[in-house]
N, CA, C and O atoms as a CHARMM CRD file, in Angstrom:
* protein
*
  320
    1    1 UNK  N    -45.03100 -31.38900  -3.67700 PROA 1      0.00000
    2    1 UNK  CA   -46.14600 -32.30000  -3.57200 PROA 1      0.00000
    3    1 UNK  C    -45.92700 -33.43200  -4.56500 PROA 1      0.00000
    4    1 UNK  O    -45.62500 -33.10700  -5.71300 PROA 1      0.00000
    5    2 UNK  N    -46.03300 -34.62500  -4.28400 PROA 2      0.00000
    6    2 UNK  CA   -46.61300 -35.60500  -4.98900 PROA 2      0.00000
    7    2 UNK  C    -47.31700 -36.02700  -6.18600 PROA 2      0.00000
    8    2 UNK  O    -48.23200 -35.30300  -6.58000 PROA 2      0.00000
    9    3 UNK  N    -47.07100 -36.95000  -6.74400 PROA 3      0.00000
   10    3 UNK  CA   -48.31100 -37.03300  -7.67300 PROA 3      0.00000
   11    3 UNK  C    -48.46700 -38.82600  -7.67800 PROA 3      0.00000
   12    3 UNK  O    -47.56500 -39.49600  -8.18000 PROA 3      0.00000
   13    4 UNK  N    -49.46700 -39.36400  -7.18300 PROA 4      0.00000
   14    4 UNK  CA   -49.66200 -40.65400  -7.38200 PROA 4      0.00000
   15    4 UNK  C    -50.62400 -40.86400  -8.68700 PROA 4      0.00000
   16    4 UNK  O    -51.42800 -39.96800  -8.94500 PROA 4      0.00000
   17    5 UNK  N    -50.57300 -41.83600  -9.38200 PROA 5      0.00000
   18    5 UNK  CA   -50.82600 -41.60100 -10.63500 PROA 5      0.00000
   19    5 UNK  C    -52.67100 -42.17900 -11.07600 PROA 5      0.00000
   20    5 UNK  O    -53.51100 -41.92400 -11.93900 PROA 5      0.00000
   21    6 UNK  N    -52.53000 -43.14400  -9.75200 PROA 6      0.00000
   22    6 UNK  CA   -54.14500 -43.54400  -9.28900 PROA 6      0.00000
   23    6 UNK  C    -54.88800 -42.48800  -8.73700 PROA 6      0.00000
   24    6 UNK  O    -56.07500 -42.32100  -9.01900 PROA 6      0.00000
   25    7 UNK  N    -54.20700 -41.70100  -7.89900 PROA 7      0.00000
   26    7 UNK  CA   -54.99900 -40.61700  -7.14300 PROA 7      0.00000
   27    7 UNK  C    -55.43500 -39.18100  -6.69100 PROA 7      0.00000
   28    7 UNK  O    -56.24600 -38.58400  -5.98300 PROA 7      0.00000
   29    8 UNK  N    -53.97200 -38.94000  -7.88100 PROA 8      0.00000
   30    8 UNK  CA   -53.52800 -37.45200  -8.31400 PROA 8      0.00000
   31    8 UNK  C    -52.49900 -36.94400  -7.01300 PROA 8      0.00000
   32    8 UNK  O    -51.65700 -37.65000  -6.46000 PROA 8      0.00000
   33    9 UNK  N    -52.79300 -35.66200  -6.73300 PROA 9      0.00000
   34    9 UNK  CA   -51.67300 -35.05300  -6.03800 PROA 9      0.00000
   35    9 UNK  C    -52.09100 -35.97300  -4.26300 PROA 9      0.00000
   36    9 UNK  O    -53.21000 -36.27000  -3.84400 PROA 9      0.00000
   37   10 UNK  N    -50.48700 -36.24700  -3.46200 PROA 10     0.00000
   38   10 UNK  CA   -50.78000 -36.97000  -2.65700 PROA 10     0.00000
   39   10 UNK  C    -49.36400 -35.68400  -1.05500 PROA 10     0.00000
   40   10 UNK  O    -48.16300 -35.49000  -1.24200 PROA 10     0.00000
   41   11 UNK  N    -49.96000 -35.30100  -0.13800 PROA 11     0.00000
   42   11 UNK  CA   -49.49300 -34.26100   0.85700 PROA 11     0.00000
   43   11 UNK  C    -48.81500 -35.57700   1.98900 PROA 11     0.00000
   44   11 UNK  O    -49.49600 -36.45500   2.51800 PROA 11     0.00000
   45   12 UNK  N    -47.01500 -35.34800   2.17300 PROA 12     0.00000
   46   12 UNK  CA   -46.86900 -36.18200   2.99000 PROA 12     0.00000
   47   12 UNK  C    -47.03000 -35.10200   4.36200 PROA 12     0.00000
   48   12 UNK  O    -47.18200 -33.88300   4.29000 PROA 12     0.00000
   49   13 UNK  N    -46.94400 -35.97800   5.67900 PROA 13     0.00000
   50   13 UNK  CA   -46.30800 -35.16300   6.76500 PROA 13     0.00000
   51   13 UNK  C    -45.86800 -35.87800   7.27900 PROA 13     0.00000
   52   13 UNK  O    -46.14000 -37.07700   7.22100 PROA 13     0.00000
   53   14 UNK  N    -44.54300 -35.03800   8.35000 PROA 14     0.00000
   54   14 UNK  CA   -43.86500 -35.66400   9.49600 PROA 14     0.00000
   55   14 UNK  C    -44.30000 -34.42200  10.55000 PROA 14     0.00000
   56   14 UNK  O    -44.86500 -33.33500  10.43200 PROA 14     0.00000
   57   15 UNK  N    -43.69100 -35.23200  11.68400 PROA 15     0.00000
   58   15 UNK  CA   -43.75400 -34.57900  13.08000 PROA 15     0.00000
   59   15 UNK  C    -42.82400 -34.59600  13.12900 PROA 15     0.00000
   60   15 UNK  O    -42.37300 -35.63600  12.65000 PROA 15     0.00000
   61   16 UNK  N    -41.71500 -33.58200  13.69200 PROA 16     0.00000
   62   16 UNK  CA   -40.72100 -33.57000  14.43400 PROA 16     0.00000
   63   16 UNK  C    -40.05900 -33.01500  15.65200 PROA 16     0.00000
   64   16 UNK  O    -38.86900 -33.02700  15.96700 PROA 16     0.00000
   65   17 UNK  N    -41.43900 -32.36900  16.46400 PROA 17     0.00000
   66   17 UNK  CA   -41.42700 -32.39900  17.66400 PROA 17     0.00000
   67   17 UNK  C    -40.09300 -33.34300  18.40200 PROA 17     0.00000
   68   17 UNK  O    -39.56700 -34.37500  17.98300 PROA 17     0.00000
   69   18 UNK  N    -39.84400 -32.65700  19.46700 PROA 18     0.00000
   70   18 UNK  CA   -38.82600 -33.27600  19.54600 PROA 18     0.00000
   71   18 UNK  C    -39.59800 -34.03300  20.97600 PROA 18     0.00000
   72   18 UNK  O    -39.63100 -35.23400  21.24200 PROA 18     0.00000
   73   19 UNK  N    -40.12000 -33.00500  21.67600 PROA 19     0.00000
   74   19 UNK  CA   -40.57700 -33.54600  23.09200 PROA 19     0.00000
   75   19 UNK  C    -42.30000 -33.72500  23.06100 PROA 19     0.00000
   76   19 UNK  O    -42.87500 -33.14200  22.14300 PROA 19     0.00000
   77   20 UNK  N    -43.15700 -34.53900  24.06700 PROA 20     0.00000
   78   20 UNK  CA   -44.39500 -34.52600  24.31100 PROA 20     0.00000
   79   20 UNK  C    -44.69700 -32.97400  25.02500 PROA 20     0.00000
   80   20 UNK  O    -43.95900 -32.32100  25.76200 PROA 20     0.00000
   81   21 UNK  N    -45.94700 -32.68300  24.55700 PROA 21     0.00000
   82   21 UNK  CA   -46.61800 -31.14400  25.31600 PROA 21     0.00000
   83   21 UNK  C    -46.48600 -31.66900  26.27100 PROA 21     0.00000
   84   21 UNK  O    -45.50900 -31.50300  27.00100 PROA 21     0.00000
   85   22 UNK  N    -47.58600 -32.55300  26.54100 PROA 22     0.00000
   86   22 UNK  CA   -48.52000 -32.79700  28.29000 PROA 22     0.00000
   87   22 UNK  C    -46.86200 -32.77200  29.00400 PROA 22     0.00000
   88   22 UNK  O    -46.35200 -31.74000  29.43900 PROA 22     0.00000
   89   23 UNK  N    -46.19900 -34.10200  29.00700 PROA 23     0.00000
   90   23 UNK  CA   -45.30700 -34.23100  29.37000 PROA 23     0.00000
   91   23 UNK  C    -43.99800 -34.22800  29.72500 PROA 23     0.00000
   92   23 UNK  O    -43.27900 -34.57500  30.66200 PROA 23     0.00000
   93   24 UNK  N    -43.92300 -33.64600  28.50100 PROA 24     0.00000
   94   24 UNK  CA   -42.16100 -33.06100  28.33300 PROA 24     0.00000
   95   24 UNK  C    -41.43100 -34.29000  27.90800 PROA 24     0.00000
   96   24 UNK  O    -40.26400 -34.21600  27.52100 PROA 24     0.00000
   97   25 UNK  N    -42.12800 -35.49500  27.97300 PROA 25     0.00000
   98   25 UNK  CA   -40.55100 -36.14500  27.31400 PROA 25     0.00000
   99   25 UNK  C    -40.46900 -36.40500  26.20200 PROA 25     0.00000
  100   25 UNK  O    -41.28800 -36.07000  25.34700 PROA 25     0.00000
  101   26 UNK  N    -39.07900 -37.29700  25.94900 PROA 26     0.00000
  102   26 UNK  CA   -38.77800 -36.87700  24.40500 PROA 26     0.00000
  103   26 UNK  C    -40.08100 -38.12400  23.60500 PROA 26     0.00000
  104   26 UNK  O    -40.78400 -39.04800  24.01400 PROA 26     0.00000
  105   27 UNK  N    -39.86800 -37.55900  22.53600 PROA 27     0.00000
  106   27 UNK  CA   -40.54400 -38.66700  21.51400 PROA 27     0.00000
  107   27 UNK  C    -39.91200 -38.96800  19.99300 PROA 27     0.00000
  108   27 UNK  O    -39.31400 -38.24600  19.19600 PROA 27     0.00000
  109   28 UNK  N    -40.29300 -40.26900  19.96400 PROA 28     0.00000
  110   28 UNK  CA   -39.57400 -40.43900  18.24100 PROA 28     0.00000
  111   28 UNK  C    -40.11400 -40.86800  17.55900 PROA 28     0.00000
  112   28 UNK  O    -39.98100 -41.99700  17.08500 PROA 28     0.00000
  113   29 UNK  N    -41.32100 -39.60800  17.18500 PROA 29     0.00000
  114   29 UNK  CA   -41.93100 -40.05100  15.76100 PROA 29     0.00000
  115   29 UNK  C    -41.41700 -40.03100  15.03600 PROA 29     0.00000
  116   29 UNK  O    -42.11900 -40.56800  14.17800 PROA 29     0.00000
  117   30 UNK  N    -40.00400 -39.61600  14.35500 PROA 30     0.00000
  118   30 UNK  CA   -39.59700 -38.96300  13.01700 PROA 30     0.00000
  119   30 UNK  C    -38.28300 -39.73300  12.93100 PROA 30     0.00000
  120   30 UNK  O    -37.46300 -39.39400  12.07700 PROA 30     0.00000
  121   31 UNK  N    -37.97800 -40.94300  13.91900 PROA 31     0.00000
  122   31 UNK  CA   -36.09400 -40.90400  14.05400 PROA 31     0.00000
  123   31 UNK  C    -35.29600 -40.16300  14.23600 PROA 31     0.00000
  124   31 UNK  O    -35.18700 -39.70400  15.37400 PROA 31     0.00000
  125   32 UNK  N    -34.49000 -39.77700  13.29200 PROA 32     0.00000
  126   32 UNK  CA   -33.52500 -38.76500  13.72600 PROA 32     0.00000
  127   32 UNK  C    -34.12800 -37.51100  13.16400 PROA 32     0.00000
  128   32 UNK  O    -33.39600 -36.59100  13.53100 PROA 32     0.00000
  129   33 UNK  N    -35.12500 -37.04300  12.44100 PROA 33     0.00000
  130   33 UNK  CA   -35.64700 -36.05200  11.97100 PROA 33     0.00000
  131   33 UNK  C    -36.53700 -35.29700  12.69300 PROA 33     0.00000
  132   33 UNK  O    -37.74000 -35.04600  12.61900 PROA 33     0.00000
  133   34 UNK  N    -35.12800 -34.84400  13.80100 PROA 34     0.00000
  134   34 UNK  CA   -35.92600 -34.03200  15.35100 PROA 34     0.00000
  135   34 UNK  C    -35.86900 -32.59800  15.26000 PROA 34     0.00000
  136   34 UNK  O    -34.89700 -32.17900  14.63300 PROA 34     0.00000
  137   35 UNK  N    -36.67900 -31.71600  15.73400 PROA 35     0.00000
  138   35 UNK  CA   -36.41600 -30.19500  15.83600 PROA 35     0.00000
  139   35 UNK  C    -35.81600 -29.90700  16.53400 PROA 35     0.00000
  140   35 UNK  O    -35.69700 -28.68800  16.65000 PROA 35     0.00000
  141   36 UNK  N    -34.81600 -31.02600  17.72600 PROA 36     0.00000
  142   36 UNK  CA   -33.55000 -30.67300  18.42100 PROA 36     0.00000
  143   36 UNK  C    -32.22700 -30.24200  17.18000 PROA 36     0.00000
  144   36 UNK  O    -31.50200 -29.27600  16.94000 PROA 36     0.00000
  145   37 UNK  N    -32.47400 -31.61500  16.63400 PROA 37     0.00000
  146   37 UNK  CA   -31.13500 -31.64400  15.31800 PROA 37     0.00000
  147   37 UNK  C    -31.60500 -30.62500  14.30200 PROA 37     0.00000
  148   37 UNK  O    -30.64400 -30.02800  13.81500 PROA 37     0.00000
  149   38 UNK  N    -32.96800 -30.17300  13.74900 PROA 38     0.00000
  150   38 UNK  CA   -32.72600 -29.14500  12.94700 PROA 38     0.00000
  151   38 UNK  C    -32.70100 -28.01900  13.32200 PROA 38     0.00000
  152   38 UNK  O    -33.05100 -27.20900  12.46300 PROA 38     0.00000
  153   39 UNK  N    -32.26300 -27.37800  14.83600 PROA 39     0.00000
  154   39 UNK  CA   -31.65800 -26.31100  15.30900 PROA 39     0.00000
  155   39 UNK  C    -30.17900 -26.53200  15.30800 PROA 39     0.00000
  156   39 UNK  O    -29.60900 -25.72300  16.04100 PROA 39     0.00000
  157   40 UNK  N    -29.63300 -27.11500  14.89800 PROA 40     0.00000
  158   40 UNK  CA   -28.50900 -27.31800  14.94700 PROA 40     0.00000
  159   40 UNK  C    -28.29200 -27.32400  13.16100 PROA 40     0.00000
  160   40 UNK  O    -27.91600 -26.28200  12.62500 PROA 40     0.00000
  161   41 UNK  N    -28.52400 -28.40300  12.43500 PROA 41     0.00000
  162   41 UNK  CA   -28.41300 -28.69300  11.10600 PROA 41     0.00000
  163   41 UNK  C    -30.05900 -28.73400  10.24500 PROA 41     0.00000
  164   41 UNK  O    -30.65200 -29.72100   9.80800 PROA 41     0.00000
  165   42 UNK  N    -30.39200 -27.55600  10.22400 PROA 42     0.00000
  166   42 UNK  CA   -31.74400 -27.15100   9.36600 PROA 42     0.00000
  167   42 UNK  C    -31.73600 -27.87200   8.13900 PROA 42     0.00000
  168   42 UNK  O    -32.50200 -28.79200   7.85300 PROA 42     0.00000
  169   43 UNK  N    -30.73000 -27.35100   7.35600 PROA 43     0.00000
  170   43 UNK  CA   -31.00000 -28.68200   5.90600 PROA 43     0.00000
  171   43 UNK  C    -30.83900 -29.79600   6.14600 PROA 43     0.00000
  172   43 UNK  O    -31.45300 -30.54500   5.38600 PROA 43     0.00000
  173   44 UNK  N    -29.89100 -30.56600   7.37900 PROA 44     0.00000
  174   44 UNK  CA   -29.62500 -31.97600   7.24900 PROA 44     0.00000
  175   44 UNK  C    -31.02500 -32.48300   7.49400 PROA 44     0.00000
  176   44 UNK  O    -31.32900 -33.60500   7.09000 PROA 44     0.00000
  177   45 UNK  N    -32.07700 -31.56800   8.26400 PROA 45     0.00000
  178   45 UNK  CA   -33.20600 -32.42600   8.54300 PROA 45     0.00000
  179   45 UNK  C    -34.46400 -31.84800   8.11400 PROA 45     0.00000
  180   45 UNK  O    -35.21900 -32.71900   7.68100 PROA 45     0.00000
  181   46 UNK  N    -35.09600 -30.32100   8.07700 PROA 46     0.00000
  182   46 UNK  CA   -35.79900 -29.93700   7.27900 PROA 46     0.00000
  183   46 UNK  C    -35.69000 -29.92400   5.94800 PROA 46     0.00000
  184   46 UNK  O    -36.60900 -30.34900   5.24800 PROA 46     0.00000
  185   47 UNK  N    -34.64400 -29.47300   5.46900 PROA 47     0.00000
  186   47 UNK  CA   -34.04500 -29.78400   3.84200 PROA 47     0.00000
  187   47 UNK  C    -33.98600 -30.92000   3.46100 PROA 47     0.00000
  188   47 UNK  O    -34.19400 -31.15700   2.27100 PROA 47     0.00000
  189   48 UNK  N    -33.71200 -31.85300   4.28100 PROA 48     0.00000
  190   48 UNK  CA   -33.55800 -33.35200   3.39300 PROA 48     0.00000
  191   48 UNK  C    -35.53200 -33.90200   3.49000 PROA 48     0.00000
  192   48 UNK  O    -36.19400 -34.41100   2.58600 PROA 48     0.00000
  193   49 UNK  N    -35.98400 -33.54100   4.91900 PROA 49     0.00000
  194   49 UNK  CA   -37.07600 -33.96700   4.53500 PROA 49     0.00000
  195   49 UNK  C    -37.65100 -33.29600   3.26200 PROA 49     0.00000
  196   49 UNK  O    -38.18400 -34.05600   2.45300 PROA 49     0.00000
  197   50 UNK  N    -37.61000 -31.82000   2.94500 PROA 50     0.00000
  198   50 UNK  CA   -38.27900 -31.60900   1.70200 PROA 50     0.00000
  199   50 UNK  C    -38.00800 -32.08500   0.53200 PROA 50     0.00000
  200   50 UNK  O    -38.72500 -32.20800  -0.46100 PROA 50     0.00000
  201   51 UNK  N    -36.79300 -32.37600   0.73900 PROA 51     0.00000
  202   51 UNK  CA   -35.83000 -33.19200  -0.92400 PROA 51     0.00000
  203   51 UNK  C    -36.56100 -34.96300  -0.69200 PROA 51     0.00000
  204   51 UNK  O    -36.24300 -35.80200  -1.53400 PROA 51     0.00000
  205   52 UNK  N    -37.14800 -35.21900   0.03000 PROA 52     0.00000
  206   52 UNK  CA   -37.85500 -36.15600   0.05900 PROA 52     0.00000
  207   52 UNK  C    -39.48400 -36.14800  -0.23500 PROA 52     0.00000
  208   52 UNK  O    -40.20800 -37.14200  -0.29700 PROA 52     0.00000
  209   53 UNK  N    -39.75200 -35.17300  -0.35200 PROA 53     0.00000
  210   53 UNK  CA   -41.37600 -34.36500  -1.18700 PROA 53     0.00000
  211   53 UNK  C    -42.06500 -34.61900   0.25400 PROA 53     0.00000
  212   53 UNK  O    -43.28200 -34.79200   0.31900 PROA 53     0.00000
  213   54 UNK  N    -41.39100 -34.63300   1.20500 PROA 54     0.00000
  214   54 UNK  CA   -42.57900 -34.10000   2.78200 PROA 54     0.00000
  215   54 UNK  C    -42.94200 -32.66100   2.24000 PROA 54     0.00000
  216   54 UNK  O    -42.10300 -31.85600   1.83700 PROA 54     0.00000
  217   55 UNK  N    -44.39600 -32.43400   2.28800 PROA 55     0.00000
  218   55 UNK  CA   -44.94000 -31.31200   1.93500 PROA 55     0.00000
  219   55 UNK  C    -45.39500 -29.96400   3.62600 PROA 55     0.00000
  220   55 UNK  O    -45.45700 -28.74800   3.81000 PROA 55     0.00000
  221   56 UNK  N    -45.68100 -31.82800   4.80300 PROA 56     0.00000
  222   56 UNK  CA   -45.90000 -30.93000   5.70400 PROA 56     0.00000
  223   56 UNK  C    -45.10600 -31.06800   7.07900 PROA 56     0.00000
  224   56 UNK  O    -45.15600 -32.13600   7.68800 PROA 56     0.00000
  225   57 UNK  N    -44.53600 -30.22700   7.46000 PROA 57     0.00000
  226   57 UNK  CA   -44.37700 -30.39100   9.10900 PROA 57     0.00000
  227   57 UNK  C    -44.29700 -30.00700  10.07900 PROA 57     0.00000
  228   57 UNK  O    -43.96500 -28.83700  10.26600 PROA 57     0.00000
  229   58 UNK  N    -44.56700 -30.83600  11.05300 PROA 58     0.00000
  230   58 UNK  CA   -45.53400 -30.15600  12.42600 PROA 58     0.00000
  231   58 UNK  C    -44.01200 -30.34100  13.32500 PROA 58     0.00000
  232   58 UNK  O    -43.35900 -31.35100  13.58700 PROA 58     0.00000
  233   59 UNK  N    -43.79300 -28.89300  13.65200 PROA 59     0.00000
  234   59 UNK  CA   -42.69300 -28.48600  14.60500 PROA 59     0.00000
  235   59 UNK  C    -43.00200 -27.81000  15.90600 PROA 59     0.00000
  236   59 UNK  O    -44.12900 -27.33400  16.03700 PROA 59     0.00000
  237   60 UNK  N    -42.23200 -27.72100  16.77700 PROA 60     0.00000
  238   60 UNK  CA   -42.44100 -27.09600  17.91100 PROA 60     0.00000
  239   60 UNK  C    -41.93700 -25.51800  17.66000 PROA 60     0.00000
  240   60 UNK  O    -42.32600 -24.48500  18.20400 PROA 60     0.00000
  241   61 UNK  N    -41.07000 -25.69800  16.77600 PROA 61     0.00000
  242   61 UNK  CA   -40.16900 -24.49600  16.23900 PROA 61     0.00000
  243   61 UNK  C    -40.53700 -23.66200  14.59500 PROA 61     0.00000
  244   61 UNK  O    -39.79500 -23.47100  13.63200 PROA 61     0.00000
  245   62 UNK  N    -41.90100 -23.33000  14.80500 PROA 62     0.00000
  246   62 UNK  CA   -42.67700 -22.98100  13.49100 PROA 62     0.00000
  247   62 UNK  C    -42.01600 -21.62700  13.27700 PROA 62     0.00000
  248   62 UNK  O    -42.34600 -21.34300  12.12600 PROA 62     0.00000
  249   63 UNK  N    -40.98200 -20.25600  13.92300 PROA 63     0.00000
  250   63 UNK  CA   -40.59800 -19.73200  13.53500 PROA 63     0.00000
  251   63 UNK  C    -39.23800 -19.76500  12.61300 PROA 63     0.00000
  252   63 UNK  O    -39.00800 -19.18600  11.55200 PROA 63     0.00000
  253   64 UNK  N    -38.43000 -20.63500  13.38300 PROA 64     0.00000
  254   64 UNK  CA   -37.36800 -21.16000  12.81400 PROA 64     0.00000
  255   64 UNK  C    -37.48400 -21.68600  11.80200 PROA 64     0.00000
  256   64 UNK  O    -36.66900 -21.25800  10.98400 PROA 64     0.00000
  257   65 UNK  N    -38.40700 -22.77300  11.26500 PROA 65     0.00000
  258   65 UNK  CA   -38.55600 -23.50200  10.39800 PROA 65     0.00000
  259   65 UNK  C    -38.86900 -22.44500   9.27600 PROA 65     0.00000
  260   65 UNK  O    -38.15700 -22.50600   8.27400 PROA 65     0.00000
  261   66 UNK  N    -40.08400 -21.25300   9.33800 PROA 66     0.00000
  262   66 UNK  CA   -40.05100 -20.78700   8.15300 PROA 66     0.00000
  263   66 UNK  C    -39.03700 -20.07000   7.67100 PROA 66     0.00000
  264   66 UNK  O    -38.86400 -20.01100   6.45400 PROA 66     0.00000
  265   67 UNK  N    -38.16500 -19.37900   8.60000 PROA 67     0.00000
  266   67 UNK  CA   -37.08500 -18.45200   8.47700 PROA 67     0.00000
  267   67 UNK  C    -35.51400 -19.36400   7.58600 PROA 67     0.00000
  268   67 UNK  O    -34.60900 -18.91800   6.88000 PROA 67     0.00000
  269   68 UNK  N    -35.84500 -20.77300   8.09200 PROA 68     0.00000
  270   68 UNK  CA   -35.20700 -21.82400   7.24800 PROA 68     0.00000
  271   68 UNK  C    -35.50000 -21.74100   5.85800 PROA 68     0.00000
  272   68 UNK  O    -34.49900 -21.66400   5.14600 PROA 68     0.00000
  273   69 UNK  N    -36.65200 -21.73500   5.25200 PROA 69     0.00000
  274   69 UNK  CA   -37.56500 -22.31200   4.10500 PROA 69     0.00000
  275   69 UNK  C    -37.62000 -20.77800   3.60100 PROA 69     0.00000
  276   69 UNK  O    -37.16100 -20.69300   2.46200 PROA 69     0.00000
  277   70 UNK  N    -37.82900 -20.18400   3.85500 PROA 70     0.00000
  278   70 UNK  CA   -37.02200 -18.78800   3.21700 PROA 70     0.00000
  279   70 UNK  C    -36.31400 -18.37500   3.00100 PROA 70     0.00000
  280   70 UNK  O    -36.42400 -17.60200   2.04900 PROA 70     0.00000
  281   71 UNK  N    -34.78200 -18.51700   3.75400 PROA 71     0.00000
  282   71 UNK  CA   -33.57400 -18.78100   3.51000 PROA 71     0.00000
  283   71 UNK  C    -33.59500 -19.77500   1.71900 PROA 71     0.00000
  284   71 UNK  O    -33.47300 -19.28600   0.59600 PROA 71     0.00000
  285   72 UNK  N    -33.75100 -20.92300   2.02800 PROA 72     0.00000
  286   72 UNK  CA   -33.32700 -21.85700   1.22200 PROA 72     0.00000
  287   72 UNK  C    -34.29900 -22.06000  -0.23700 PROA 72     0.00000
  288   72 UNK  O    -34.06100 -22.72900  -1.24200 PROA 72     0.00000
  289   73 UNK  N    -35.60900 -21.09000   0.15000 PROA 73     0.00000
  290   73 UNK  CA   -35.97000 -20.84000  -0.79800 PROA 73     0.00000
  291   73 UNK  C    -35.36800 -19.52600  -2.10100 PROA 73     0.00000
  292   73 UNK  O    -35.44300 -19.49300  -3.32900 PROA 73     0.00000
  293   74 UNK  N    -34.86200 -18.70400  -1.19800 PROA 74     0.00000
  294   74 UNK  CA   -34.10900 -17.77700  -1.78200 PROA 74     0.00000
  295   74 UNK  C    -32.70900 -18.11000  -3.01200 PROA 74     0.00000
  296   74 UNK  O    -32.35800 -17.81500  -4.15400 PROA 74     0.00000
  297   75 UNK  N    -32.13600 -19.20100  -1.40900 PROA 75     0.00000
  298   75 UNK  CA   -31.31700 -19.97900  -2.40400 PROA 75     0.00000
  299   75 UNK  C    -31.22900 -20.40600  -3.83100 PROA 75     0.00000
  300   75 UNK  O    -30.65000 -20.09400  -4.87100 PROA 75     0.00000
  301   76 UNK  N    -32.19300 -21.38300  -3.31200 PROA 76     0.00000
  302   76 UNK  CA   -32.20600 -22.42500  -4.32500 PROA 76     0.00000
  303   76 UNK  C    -32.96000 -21.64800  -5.78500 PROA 76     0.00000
  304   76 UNK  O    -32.88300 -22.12900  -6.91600 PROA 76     0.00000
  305   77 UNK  N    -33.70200 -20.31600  -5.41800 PROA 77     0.00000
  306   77 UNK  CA   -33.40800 -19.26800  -6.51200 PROA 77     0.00000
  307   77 UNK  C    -33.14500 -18.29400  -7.14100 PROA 77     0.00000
  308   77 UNK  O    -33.70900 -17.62300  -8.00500 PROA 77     0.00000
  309   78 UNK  N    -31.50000 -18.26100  -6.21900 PROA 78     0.00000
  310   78 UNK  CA   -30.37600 -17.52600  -6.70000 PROA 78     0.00000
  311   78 UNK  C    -29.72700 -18.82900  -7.63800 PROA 78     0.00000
  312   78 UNK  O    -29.10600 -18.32700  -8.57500 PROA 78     0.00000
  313   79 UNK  N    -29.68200 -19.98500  -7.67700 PROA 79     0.00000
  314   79 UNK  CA   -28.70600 -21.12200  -7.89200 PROA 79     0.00000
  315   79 UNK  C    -29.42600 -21.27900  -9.72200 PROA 79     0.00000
  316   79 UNK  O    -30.62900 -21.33500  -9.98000 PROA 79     0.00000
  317   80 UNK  N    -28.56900 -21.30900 -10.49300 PROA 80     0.00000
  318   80 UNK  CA   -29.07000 -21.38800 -12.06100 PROA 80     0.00000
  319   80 UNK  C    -29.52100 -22.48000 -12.42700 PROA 80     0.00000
  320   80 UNK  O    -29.91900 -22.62800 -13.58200 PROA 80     0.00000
């Protein structure tokens, strides 16, 4: 999380849905920071968004994603 210094703690989010519900097609809220590409490369795009202090995000793939963030939480404290 954030800290803006006018307003105290500040929660980003992205979407990275990759496709519309209703419709199925694709969408690009996020650029390349799609839940197509982070089934493929999880840190290049969930990991980098968090190394960017995104606190929240809205996926189509909410199992994957935590099983990611548990993984890399583990990691990052095994790492000294």
């Amino acid at each position: 999380m954030l800290t803006d210094p006018s307003h105290g703690q500040i929660r980003l989010f992205v979407n990275t849905m990759s496709n519309d519900i209703a419709s199925g097609k694709p969408m690009n809220l996020s650029g390349d920071f799609t839940d197509a590409r982070a089934l493929r490369a999880p840190n290049a795009i969930w990991g980098a968004l968090r190394a960017r202090g995104i606190s929240m995000i809205q996926t189509d793939q909410p199992l994957r994603l935590v099983q990611y963030l548990r993984s890399a939480d583990r990691t990052s404290a095994a790492d000294p």
